[in-house]
Every structure is written in structure tokens, then in C-alpha cells.
Backbone bond lengths (Angstrom), bond angles and torsions (degrees), N, CA, C in turn:
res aa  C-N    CA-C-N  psi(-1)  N-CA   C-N-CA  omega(-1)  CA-C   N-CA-C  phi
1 X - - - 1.437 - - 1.518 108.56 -
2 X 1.164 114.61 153.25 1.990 115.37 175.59 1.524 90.50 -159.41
3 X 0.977 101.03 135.87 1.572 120.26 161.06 1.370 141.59 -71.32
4 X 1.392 96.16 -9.40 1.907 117.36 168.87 1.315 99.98 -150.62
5 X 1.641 129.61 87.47 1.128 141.46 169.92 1.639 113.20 -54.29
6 X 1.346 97.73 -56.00 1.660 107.03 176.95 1.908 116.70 -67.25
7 X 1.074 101.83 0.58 1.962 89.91 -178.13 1.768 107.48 -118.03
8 X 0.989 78.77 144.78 1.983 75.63 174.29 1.691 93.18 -161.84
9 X 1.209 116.58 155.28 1.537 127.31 147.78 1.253 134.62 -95.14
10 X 1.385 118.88 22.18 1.337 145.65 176.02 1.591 129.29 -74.66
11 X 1.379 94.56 -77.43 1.309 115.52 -175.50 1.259 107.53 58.52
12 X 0.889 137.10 31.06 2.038 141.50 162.12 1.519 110.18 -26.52
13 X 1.231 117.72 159.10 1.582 114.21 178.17 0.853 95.21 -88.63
14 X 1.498 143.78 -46.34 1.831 145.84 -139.07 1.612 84.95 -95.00
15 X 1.486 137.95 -22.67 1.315 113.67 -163.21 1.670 118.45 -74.17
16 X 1.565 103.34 156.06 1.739 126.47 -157.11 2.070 92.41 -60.14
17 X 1.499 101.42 -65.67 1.406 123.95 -173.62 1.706 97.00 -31.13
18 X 1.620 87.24 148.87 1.447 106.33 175.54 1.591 93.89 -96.01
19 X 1.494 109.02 136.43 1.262 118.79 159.52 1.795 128.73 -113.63
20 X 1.629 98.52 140.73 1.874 83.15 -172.96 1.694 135.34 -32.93
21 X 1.408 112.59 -12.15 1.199 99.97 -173.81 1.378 97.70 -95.10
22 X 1.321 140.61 -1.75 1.262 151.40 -147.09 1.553 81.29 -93.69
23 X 1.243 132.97 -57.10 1.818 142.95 -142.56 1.848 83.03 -118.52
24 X 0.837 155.47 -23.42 0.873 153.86 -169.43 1.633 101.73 61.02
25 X 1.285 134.43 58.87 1.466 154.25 148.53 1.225 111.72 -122.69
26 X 1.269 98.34 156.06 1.409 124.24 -162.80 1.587 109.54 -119.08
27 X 1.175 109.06 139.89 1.551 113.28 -162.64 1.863 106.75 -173.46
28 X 1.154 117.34 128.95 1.625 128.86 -176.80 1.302 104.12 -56.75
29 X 1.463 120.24 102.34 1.786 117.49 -160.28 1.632 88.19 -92.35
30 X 1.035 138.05 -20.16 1.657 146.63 175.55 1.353 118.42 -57.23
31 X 1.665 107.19 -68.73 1.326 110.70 -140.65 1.348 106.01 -119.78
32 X 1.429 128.49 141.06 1.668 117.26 -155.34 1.440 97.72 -141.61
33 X 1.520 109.44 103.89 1.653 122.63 -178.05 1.316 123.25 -77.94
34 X 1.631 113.17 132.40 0.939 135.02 -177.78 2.181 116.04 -14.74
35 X 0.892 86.00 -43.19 1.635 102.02 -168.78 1.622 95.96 -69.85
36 X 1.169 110.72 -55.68 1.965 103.88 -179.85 1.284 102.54 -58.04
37 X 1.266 138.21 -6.84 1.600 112.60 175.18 1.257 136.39 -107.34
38 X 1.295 99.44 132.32 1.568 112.52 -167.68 1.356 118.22 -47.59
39 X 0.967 148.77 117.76 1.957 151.80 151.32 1.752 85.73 4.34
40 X 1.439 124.23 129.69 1.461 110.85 150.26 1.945 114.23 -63.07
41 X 1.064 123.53 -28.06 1.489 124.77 173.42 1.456 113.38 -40.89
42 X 1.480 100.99 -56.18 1.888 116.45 -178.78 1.149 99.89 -73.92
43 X 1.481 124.66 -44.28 1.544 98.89 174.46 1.350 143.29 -69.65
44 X 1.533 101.11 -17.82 1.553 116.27 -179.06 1.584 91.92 -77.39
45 X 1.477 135.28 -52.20 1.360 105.02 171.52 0.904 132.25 -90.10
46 X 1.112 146.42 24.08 1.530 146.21 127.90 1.799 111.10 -45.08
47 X 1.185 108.68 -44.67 1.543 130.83 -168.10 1.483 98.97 -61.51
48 X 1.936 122.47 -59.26 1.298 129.80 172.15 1.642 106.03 -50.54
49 X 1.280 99.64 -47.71 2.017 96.48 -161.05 1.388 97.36 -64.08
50 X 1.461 122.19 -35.15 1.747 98.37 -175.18 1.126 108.45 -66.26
51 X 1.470 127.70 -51.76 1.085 136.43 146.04 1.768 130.15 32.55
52 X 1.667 78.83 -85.98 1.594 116.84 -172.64 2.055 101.01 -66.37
53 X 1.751 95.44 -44.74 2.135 101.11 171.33 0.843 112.52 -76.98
54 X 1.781 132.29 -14.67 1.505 99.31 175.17 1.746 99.19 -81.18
55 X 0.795 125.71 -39.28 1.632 126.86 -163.88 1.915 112.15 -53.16
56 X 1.162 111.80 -24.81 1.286 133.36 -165.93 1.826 110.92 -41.18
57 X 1.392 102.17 -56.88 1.238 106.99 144.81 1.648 158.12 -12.62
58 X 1.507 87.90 -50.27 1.948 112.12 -171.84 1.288 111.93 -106.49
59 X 1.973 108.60 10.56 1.740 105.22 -162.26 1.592 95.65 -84.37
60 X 1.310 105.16 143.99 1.606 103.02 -151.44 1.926 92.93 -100.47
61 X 1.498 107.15 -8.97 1.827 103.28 143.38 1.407 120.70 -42.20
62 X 1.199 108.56 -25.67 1.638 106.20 -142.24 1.302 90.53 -102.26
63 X 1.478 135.61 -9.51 1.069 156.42 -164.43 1.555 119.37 77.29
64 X 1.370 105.69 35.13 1.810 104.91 158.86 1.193 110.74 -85.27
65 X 1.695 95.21 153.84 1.524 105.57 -176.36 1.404 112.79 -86.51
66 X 1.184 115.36 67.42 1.815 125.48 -168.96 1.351 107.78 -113.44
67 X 1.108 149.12 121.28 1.147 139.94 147.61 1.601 134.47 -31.68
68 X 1.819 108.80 128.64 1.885 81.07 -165.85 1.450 111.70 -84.17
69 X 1.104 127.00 0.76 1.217 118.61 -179.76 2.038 103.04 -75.41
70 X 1.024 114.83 -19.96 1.393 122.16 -177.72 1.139 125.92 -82.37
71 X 1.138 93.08 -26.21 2.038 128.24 -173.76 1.329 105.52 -71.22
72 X 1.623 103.14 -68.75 1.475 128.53 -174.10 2.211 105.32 -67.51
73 X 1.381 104.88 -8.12 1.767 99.25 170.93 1.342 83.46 -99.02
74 X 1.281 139.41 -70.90 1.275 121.70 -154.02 1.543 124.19 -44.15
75 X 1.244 109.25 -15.98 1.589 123.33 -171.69 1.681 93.06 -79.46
76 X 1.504 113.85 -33.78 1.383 93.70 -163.57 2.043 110.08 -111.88
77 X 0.904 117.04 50.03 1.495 132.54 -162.00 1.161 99.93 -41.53
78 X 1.487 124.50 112.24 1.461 145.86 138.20 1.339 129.07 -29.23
79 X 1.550 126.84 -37.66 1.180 117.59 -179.30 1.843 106.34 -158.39
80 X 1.266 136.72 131.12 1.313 149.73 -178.92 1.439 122.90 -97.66
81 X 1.501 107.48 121.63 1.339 109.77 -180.00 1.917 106.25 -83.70
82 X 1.187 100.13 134.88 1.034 95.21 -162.30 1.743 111.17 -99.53
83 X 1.480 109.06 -31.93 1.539 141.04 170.68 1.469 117.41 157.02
84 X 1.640 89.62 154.35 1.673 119.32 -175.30 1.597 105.41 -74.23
85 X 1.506 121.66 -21.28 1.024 99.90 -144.83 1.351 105.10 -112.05
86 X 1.960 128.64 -2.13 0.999 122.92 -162.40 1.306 150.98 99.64
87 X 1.704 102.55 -15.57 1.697 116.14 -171.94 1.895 97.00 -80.39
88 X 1.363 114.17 -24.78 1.578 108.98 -168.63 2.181 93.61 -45.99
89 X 1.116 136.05 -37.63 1.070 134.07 -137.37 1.517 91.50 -100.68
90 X 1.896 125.31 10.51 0.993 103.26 148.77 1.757 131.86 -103.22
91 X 1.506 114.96 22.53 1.088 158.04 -162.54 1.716 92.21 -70.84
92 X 1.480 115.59 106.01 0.991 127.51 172.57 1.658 120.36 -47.14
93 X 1.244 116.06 -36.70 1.565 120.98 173.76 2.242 99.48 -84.43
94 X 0.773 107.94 -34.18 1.668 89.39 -159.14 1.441 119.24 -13.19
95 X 0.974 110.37 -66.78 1.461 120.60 173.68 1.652 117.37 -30.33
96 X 1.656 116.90 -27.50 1.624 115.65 169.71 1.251 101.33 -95.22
């Protein structure tokens, strides 16, 4: 998950992200204004609900061979990777 997919201060050759010169548009690959960001509230549940669909699969009701004690933690995730690569820290709130 990352919270500003489109910004980085990188520009790596190997990286996934489309960059403006890629589309030939132009767009502030840096700096990420107040107004694009989501409520952290809406994002944390958005974050659970995918969450909750990827698992849908392994519910051992459903007849997966999952254990429910394993089932029933995965439903409730303790801690979120957020990214490898660093852009979260251009996140206008970090600091709150």
C-alpha cells in the first residue's frame, strides 16, 4: 500500500510507476497538496475492506483448509506495510 503512488524523488530506471515523461504529461512528481488527501479514517477503512476481500478465499467456513484461529487474526491485522520505497514521507500529514 502507499499513499502517494504517483510522487517519488527518485526517478530510478527499474521503477514500476509511470513517470511524466513516460505519458508525456506533466504533473508535480514531489509535492502532494493538502486537498488530494484522503481523511486517514477513510483510508484506514478502505485499507481493512481490501483487507477483509483478499482473505475471502481462505475462510475455512467456506471450506478452506485454513485454520480458524489463523483466519480469524488475519481478519484483524495488527500492523501495515505501508512501502519499501519511501514516498509515504512525502505525505503532507506525517508529522501528525
Amino acid at each position: 500500500m502507499t499513499p502517494v503512488v504517483d510522487k517519488c524523488t527518485q526517478s530510478c530506471d527499474f521503477c514500476w510507476r509511470v513517470v511524466p515523461s513516460d505519458v508525456s504529461v506533466s504533473w508535480e512528481q514531489v509535492t502532494v497538496s493538502k486537498e488530494d488527501v484522503v481523511p486517514v479514517d477513510e483510508l484506514m477503512d478502505a485499507v481493512l475492506m481490501a483487507n477483509l476481500r483478499s482473505l475471502g478465499g481462505y475462510n475455512p467456513d467456506a471450506g478452506a483448509k485454513v485454520p480458524r484461529e489463523k483466519y480469524a487474526e488475519a481478519r484483524e491485522p495488527k500492523h501495515v506495510a505501508v512501502s519499501l520505497a519511501g514516498e509515504p514521507t512525502l505525505h503532507p500529514q506525517i508529522s501528525e
